[in-house]
C-alpha positions as CSV (number, residue, x, y, z in Angstrom):
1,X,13.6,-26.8,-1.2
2,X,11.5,-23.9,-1.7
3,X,8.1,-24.1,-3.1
4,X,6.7,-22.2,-6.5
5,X,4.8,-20.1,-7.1
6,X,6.2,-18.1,-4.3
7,X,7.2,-14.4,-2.8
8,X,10.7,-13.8,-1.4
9,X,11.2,-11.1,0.6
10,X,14.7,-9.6,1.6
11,X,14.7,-8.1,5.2
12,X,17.9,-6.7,4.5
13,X,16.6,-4.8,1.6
14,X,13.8,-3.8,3.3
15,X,15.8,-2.2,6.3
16,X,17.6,-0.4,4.4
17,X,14.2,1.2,3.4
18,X,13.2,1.6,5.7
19,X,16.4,3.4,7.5
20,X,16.4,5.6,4.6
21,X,12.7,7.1,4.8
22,X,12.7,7.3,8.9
23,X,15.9,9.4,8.9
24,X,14.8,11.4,5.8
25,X,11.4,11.9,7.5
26,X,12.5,12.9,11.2
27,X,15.0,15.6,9.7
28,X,11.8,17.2,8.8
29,X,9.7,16.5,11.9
30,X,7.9,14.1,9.9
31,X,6.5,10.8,12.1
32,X,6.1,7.4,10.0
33,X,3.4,5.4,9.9
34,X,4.4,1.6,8.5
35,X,1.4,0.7,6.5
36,X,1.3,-2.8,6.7
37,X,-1.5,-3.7,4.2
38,X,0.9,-4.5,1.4
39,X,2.4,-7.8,2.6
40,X,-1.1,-8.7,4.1
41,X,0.2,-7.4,7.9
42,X,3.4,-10.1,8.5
43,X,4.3,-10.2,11.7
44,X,8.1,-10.0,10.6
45,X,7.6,-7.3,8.5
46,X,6.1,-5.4,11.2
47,X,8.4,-6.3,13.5
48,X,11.2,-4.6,11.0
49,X,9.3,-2.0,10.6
50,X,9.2,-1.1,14.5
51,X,13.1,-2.1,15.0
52,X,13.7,0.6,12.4
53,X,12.3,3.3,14.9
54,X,8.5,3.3,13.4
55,X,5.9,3.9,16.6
56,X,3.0,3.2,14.6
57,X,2.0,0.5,11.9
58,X,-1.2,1.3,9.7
59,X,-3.5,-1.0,8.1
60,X,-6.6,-0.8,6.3
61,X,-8.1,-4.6,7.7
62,X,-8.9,-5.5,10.8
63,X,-8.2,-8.6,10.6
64,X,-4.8,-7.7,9.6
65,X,-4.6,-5.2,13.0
66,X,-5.3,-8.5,15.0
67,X,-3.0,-10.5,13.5
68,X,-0.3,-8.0,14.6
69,X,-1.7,-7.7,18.0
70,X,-1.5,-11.3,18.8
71,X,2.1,-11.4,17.2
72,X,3.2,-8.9,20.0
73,X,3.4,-6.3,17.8
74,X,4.7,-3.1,20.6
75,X,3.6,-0.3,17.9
76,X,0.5,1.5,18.2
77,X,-2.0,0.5,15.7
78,X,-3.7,2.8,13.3
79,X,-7.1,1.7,10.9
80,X,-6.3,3.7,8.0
81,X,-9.0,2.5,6.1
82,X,-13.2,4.2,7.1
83,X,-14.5,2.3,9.7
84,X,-17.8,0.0,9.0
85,X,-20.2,1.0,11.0
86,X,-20.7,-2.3,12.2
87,X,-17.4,-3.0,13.3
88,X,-16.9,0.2,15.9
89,X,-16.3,-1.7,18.9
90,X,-13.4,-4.3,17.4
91,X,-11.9,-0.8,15.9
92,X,-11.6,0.4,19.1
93,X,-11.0,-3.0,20.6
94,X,-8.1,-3.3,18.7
95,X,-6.6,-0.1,16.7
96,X,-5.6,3.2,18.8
97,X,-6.3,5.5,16.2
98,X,-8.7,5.7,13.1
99,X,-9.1,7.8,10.2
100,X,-12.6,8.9,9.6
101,X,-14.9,11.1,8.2
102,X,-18.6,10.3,8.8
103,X,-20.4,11.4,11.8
104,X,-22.3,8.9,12.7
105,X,-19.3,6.5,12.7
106,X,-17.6,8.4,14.8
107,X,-20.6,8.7,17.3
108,X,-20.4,4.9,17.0
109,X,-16.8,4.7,17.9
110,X,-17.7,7.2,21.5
111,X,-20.6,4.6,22.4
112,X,-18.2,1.5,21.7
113,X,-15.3,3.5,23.4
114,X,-17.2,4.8,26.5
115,X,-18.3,0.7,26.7
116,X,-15.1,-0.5,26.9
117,X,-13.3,2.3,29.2
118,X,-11.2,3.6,26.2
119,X,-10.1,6.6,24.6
120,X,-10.1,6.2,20.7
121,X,-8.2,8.6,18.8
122,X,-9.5,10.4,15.9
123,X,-7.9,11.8,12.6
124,X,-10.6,13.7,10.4
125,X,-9.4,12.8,6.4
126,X,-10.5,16.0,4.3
127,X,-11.4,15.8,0.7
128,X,-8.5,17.8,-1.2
129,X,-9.4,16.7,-4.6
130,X,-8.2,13.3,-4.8
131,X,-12.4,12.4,-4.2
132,X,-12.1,9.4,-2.2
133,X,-12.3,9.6,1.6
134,X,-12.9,12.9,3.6
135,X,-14.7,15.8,4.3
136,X,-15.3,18.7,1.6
137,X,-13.1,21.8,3.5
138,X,-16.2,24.2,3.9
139,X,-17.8,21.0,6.2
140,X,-14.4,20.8,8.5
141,X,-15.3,23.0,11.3
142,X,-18.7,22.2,11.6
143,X,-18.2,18.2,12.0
144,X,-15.2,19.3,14.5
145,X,-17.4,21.1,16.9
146,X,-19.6,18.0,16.9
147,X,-16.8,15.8,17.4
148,X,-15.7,17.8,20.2
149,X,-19.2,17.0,22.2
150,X,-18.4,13.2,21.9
151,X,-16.9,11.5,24.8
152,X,-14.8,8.2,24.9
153,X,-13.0,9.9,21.3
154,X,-10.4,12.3,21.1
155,X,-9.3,14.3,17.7
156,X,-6.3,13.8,17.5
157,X,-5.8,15.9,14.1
158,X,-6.5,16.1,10.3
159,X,-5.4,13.9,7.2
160,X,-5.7,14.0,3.7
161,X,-5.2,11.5,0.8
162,X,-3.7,11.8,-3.2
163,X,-3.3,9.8,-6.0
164,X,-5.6,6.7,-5.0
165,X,-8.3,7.2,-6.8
166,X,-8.2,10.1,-9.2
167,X,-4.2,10.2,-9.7
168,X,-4.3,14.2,-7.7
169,X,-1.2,14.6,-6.6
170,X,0.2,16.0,-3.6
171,X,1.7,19.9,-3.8
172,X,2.4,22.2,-1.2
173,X,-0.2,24.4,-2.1
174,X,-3.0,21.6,-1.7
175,X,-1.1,20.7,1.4
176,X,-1.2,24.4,3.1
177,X,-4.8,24.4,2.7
178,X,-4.9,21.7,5.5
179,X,-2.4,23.6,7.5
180,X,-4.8,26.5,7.1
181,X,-7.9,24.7,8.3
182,X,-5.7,23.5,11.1
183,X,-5.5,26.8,12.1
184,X,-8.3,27.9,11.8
185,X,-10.0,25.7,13.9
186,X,-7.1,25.7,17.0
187,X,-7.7,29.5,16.6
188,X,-11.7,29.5,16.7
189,X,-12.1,26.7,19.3
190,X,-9.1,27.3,21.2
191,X,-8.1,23.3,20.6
192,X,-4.4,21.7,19.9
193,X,-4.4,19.5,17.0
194,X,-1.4,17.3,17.9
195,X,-1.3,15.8,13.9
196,X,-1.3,16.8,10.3
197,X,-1.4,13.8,8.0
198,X,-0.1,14.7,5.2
199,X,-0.8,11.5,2.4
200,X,0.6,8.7,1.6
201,X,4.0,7.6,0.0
202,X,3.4,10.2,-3.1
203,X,3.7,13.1,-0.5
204,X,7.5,11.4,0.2
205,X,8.8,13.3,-2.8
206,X,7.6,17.0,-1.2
207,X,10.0,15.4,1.8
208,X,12.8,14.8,-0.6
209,X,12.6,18.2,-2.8
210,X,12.1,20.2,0.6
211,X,8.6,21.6,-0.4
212,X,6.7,19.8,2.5
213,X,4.7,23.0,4.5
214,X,6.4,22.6,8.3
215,X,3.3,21.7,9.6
216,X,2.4,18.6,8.4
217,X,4.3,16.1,10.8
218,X,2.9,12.6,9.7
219,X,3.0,10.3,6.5
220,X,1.9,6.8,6.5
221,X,4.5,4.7,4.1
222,X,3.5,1.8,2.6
223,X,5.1,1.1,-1.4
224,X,7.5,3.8,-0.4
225,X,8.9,1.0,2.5
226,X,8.1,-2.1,0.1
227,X,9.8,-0.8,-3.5
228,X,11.7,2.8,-2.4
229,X,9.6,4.7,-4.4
230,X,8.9,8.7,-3.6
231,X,5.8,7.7,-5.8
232,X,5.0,5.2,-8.6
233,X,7.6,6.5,-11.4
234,X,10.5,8.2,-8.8
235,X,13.0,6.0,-7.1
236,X,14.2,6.9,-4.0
237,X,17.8,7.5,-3.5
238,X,19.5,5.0,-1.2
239,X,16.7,2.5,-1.2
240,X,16.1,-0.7,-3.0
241,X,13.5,-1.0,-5.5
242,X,13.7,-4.8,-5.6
243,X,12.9,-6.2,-1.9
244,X,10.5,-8.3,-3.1
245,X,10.9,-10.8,-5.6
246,X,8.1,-13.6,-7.5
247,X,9.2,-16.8,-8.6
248,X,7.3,-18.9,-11.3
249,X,8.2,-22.5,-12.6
250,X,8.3,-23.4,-16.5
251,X,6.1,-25.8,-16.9
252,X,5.9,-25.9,-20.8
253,X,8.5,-24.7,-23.0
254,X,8.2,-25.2,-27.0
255,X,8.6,-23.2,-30.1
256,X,5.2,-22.2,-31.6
257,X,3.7,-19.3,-34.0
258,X,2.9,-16.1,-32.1
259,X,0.0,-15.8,-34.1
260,X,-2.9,-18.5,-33.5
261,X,-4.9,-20.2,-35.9
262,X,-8.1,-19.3,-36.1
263,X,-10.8,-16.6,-36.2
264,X,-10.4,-14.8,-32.7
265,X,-12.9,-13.9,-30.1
266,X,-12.5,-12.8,-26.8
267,X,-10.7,-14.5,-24.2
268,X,-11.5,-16.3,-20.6
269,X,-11.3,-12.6,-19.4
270,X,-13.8,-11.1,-22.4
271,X,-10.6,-9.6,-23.9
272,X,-10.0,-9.3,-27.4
273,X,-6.4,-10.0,-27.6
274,X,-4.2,-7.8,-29.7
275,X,-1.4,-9.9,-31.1
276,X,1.8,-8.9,-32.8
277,X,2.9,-11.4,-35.6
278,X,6.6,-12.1,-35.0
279,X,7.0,-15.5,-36.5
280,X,8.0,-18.7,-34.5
281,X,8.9,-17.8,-31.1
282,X,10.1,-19.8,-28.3
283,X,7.5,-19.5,-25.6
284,X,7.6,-20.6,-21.7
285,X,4.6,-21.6,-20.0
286,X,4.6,-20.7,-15.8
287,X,2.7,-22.1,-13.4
288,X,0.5,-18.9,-12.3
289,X,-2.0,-16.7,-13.1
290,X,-4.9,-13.9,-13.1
291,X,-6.4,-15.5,-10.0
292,X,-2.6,-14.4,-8.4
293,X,-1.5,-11.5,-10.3
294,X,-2.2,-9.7,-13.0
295,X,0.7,-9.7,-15.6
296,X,0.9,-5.9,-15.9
297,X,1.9,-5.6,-12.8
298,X,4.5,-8.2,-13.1
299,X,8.3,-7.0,-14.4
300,X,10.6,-10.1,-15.7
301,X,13.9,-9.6,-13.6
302,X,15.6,-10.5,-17.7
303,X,14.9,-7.9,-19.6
304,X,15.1,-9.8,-22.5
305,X,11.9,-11.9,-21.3
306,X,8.7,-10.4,-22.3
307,X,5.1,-11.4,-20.9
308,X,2.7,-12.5,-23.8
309,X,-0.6,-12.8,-22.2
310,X,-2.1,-14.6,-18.9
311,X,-5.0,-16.7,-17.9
312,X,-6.1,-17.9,-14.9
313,X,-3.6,-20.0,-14.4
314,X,-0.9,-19.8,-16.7
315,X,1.4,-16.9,-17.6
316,X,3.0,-17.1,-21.1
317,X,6.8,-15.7,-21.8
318,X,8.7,-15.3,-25.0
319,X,12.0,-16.4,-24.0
320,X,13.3,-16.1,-27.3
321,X,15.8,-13.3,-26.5
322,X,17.1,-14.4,-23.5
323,X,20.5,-15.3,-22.8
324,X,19.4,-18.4,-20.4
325,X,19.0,-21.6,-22.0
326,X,16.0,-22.5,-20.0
327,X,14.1,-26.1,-19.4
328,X,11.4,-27.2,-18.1
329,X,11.0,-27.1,-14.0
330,X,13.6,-23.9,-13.9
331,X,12.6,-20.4,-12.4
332,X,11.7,-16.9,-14.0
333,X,12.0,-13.9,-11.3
334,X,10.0,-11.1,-11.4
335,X,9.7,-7.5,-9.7
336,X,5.9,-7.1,-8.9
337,X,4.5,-3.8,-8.3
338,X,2.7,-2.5,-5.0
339,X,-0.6,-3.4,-6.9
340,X,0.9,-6.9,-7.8
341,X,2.4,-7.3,-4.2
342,X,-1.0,-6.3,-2.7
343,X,-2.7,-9.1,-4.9
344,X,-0.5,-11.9,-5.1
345,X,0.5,-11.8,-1.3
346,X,-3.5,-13.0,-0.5
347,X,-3.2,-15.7,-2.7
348,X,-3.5,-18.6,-1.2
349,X,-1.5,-20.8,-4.0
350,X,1.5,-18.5,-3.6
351,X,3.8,-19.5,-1.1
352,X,6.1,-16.4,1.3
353,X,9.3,-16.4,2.2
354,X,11.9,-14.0,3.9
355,X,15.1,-14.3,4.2
């Protein structure tokens, strides 16, 4: 018998995903990276990920990177998250490939490299706008030139990111300004840069609508793999937006006010709650919480169950419209999003399954 809370996860489901994106992508030249980070690097997930045809897995944790090397992992392995600069030599101990874009990290990466008899591969991330990781574009050819005095590292290419931090999304025209400094700088310094990275799953929907410059040859997938999304509001035709499912157990159900006695303060968050008065309601209490998931990232598989509110450990439902004449110790399903996935799959209290 399975336990709750837990995660399912459909391999099936996620094949077909995956099957989907890799043929999409290599119709347009485009190589996949499997970015593992949202199901916390499982070795089986990986594993689908390579049968599927994907030559490189991507994760932002190091410890997630080992995990898959001592699975037997056969993928190349790709840190897709800045290097600390104290952890150089396990990068390149472990991880064939890193996406950087401070100097003196990279300097660190040649010494640990050189030490170990290596060559580390190098993706520069450029700043297009999004304003998380990379270089501003007027800085691009100067830290290349430095780069290409380094020994034991090898640039591989450029990269770019969107809509992780300041919601900037991709666009061909942001996307040809990497092409040109591409260009520029294998014209200037007489180099070959093998790879153009061109975002995350949001730049999936340039791929579908055909609008993806030529150049750009590599996207590393994560959400796109886990819920077949082009990006967070687009589904992806021929994909499943359900391979992963949450399970929670009732343990209270009773028919009470939904509007508490009381003055109201804030709540064991520092909330104010805002509460809509709907008479008596019938309510289900489940066994998780804010220390697993966050309940707006959480979608009841019934639509006619709605989340009232969440604490640490307890997530309240109004079951009131539902069809199912629920009891106490039955299940509610939900879809998580990436955000919940990425949360709830470190949780220690949350058991994983796939099937």
């Amino acid at each position: 018998m399975r336990k709750n809370p837990r995660i399912e996860i459909n391999l099936h489901k996620l094949r077909q995903n995956i099957a989907t994106i890799y043929t999409l992508c290599a119709a347009k030249g485009v190589e996949v990276v499997g970015v593992t980070k949202g199901l916390a690097a499982l070795p089986v997930i990986a594993q689908v990920m390579v049968d599927g045809g994907i030559k490189i897995v991507g994760d932002s944790r190091l410890e997630n990177i080992l995990t898959l090397r001592e699975a037997g992992i056969k993928a190349k392995m790709m840190m897709i998250r800045i290097p600390m600069l104290h952890e150089v030599d396990l990068v390149v101990k472990l991880a064939d490939c890193s996406l950087n874009s401070e100097i003196v990290v990279i300097q660190g990466l040649s010494t640990a490299a050189i030490k170990q008899k290596k060559i580390h591969d190098i993706i520069l991330m450029v700043d297009l706008g999004d304003l998380r990781e990379g270089v501003l574009p007027t800085d691009v050819f100067g830290l290349v030139k430095e780069i290409r005095t380094l020994k034991g590292v090898r640039l591989k290419g450029l990269g770019v990111n969107f809509n992780c931090i300041s919601g900037i999304d991709p666009t061909p025209e942001n996307l040809l300004e990497l092409v040109s400094l591409s260009t520029k700088i294998e014209t200037d310094l007489g180099i070959k840069l093998e790879i153009l990275s061109g975002g995350n799953t949001s730049s999936l929907a340039l791929v579908v609508n055909d609008t993806l410059p030529e150049q750009i040859n590599q996207l590393r997938i994560g959400e796109g793999i886990l819920l077949g999304h082009t990006d967070i509001f687009t589904d992806l035709k021929g994909t499943f937006q359900d391979p992963i499912k949450l399970f929670a157990e009732i343990i209270e159900l009773k028919q009470k006010e939904s509007t508490p006695l009381g003055s109201i303060s804030r709540d064991s968050f520092g909330q104010i709650p805002k509460i809509k008065a709907m008479g008596v309601r019938t309510r289900a209490i489940l066994a998780i919480g804010k220390q697993d998931i966050y309940p707006d990232d959480l979608s009841p598989l019934d639509p006619n169950i709605t989340i009232v509110a969440a604490s640490s450990d307890h997530l309240v439902v109004d079951v009131t419209e539902s069809p199912t004449s629920f009891k106490v110790g039955d299940e509610i399903q939900f879809i998580p999003t990436y955000p919940g996935i990425l949360s709830v799959i470190t949780s220690k209290y949350v058991k994983v399954y796939t099937d």
